[in-house]
C-alpha positions in Angstrom: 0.0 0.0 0.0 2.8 2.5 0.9 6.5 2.6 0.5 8.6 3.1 3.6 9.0 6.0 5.4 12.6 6.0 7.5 12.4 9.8 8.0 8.2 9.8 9.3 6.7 13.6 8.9 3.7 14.8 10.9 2.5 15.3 7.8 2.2 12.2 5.1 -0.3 13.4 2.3 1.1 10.3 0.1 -0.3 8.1 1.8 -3.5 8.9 1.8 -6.0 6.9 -0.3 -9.1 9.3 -2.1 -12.0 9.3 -0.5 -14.9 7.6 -2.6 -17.6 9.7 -4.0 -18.1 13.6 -4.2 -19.5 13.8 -0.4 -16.1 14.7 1.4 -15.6 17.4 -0.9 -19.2 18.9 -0.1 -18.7 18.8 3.4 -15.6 20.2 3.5 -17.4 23.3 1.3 -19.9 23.0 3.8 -17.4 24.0 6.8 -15.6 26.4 4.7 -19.0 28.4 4.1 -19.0 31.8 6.1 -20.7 31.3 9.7 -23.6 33.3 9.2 -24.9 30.7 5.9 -23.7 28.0 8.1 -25.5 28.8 10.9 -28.6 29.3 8.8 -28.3 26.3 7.3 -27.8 24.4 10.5 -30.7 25.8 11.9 -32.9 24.7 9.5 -31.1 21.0 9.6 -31.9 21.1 13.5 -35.9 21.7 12.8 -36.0 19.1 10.4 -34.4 16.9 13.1 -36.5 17.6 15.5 -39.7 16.5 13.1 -38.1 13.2 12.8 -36.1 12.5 15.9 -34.9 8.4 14.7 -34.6 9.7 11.4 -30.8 10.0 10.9 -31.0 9.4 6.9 -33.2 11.8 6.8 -30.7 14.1 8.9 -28.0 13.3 6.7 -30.1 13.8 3.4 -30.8 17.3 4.6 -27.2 18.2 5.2 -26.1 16.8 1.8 -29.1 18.7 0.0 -27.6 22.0 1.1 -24.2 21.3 0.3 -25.5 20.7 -3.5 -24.0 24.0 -5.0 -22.7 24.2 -8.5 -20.8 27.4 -7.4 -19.7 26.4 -4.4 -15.6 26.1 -5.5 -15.9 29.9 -6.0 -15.7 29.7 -1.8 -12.7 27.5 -1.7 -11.7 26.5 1.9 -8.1 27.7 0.6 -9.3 31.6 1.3 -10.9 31.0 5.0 -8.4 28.7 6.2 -4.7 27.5 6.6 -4.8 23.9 5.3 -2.9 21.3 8.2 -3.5 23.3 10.9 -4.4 21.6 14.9 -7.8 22.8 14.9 -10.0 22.4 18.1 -11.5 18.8 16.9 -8.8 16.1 15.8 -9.9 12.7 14.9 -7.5 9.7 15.2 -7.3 6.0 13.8 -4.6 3.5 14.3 -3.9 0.1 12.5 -2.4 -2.8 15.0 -0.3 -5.8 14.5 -1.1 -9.1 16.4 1.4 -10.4 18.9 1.5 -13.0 21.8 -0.6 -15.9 20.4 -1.8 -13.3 17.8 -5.1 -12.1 19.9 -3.1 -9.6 21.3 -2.7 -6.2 19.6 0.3 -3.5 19.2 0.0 -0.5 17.7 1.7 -0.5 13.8 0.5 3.0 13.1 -1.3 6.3 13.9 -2.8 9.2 12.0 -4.9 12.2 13.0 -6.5 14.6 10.9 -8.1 17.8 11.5 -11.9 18.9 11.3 -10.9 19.4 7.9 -9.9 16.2 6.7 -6.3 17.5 6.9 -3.9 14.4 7.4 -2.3 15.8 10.5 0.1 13.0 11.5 0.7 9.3 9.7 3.4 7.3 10.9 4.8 3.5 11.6 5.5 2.6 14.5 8.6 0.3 15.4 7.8 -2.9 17.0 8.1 -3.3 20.6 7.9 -7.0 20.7 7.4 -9.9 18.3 5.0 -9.2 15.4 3.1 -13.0 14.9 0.3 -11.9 12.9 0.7 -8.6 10.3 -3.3 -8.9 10.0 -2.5 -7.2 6.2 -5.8 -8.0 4.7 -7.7 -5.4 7.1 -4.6 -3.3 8.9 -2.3 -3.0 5.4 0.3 -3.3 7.6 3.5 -5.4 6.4 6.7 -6.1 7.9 8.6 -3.5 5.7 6.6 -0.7 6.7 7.6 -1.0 10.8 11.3 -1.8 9.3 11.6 2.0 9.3 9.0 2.8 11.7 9.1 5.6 14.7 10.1 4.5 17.8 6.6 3.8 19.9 8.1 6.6 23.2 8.1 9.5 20.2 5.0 8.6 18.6 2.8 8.0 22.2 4.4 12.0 23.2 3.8 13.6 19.6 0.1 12.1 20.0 -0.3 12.9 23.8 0.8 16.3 23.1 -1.5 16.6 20.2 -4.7 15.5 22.4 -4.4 18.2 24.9 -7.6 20.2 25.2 -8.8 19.1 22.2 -12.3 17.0 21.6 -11.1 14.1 20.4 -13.2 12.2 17.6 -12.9 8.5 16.3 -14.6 5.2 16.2 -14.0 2.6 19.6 -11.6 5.2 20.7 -10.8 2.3 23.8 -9.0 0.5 21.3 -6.6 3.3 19.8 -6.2 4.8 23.2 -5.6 1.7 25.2 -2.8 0.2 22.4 -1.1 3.7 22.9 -1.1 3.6 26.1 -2.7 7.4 26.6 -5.5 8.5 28.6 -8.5 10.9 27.6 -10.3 12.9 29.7 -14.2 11.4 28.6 -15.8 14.8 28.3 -13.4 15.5 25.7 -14.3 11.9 23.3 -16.7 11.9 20.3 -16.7 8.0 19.7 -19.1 7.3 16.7 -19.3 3.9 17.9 -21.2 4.8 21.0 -23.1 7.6 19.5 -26.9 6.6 20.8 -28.2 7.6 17.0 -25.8 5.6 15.3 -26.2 2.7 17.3 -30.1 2.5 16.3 -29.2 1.1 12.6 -27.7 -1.3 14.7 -31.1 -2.0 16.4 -28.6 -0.8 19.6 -25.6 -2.8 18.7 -22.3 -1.1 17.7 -22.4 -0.1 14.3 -19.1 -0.2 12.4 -17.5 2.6 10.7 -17.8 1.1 7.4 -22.1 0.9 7.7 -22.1 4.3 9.1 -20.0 5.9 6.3 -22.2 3.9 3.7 -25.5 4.7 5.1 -25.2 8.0 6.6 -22.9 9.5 3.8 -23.0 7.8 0.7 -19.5 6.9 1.1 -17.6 3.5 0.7 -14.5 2.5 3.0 -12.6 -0.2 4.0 -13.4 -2.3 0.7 -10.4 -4.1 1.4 -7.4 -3.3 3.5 -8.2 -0.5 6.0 -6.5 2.9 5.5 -6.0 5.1 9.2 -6.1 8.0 7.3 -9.3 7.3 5.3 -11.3 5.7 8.3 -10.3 9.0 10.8 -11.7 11.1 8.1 -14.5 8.8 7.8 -14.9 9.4 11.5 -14.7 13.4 11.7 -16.6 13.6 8.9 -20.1 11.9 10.9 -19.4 13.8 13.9 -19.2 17.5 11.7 -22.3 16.5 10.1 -23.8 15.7 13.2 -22.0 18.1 15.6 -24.9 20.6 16.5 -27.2 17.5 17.1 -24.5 15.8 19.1 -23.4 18.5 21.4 -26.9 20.0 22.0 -28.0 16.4 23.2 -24.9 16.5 26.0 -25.5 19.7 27.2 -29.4 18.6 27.6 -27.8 15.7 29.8 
């Protein structure tokens, strides 16, 4: 999938794999509208939430319906914003290795974009112990790619550093926390995986990233081996859409 990376960059835009479809592009002209059409927009969105409350297609389809513009690259995000920048929300993913009796999982690597989309950070991660299982069909992780890898005491402090004060998005953040060994304080995690909406095309069970991204935004990931970088987009990209809803509902808590 990639070629190795001996000198790793915070930022790796080679190694990112196109997002399917024309939806990541609308959102991003969505966010990149001035606040004043965004909030009018969104406050629309809400109403027609609020009419159908277990609707989340219907949610979605309202979003998307707005962000239909045939002039809407005359607002390119390039003249309200500075591209790669460590915005307020940061959404991370991270591909593991197998190791012990292969149940066990290490962390192989780690990338983080911005609310954006904005590959933030994308590296390999030197193993710490014996890789028995590469689990390359779904991580696209092979031996040559940790060959060259960071070493896992940088990468757990570039992250760490990265996550302070910021809302941190992603889907079954346990898993990339716990297999980098970092903390998060919870008021500050947006996990789509335990997002109460979400979970009700799973008639309550956790829905994975892939469904989510098909259903709710026309998208199609994961086809075959996973990409970090794709599937943290994937994840920022469903809370965005659904930020007003989400946060509304916690501050009603």
């Amino acid at each position: 999938m990639e070629r190795s990376n001996k000198t790793a960059k915070h930022i790796v835009t080679n190694t990112e794999r196109k997002a399917s479809g024309s939806n990541w592009n609308m959102y991003k002209n969505l966010i990149s509208k001035p606040k004043t059409e965004r909030k009018s927009n969104e406050g629309n969105n809400t109403s027609q939430t609020r009419r159908h409350p277990k609707s989340l297609k219907m949610y979605a389809t309202s979003h998307h319906t707005d962000l239909v513009n045939p002039d809407s690259k005359k607002h390119s995000a390039k003249k309200n914003r500075q591209y790669n920048t460590l915005t307020k929300q940061i959404a991370i993913d991270c591909e593991m290795v197998g190791i012990g009796d292969g149940t066990e999982s290490m962390v192989a690597r780690v990338s983080i974009v911005n609310k954006y989309g904005d590959c933030l950070y994308d590296k390999y991660v030197k193993p710490r112990e014996l890789v028995v299982d590469y689990r390359t069909s779904v991580s696209g992780i092979r031996p040559e790619h940790l060959l060259n890898g960071e070493d896992f005491n940088v990468v757990q402090k570039e992250v760490a550093d990265m996550l302070k004060g910021r809302l941190l998005v992603g889907h079954a953040l346990k898993h990339d926390l716990d297999v980098l060994y970092l903390s998060h304080p919870r008021r500050y995690l947006r996990d789509t995986s335990r997002y109460k909406p979400f979970r009700q095309l799973s008639k309550g069970n956790t829905p994975s990233l892939k469904r989510l991204t098909c259903e709710l935004l026309g998208q199609e990931i994961q086809a075959g081996e996973h990409n970090s970088v794709e599937d943290a987009r994937a994840a920022m990209q469903l809370y965005m859409l659904y930020k007003n809803k989400w946060e509304s509902e916690r501050r009603i808590r």
